[in-house]
N, C-alpha and C positions, 0 to 999 in steps of 0.2 A: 487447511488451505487447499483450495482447488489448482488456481494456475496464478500464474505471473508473468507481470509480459513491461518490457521499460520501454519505453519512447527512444528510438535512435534522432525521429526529426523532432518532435516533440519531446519534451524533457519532463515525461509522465511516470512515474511508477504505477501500475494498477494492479490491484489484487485482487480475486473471488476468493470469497469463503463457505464455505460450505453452509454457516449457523451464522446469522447475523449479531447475535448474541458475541459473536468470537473480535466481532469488529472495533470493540474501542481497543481490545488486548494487544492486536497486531497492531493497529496505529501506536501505542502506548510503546511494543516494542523496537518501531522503525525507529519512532523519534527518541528511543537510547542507543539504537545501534548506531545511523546513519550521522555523520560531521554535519555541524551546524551552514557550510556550503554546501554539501548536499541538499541539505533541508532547503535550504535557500533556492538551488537550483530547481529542484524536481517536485513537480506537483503528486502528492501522493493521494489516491483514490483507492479506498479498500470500501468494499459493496458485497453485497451475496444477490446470487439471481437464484438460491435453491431455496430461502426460507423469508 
């Protein structure tokens, strides 16, 4: 994972990653860590600008 950055006005979590390969993993992992009102609340965007 490169960087991480959450929406204070906007209710975005965004991730980079290094391998875009690595992107459904992190997605896979948010959506077991994070409460299902999370999920609900914050749009989550994971992308890689390296590969």
């Amino acid at each position: 994972m490169q960087s991480t950055q959450i929406g204070i006005t906007d209710p975005v979590i965004t991730i980079d990653v290094y391998d875009k390969d690595g992107i459904p993993e992190v997605e896979k992992y948010l959506k077991a860590q994070l409460s299902k009102d999370d999920l609900e609340h914050y749009e989550i965007e994971v992308f890689s600008r390296w590969s």
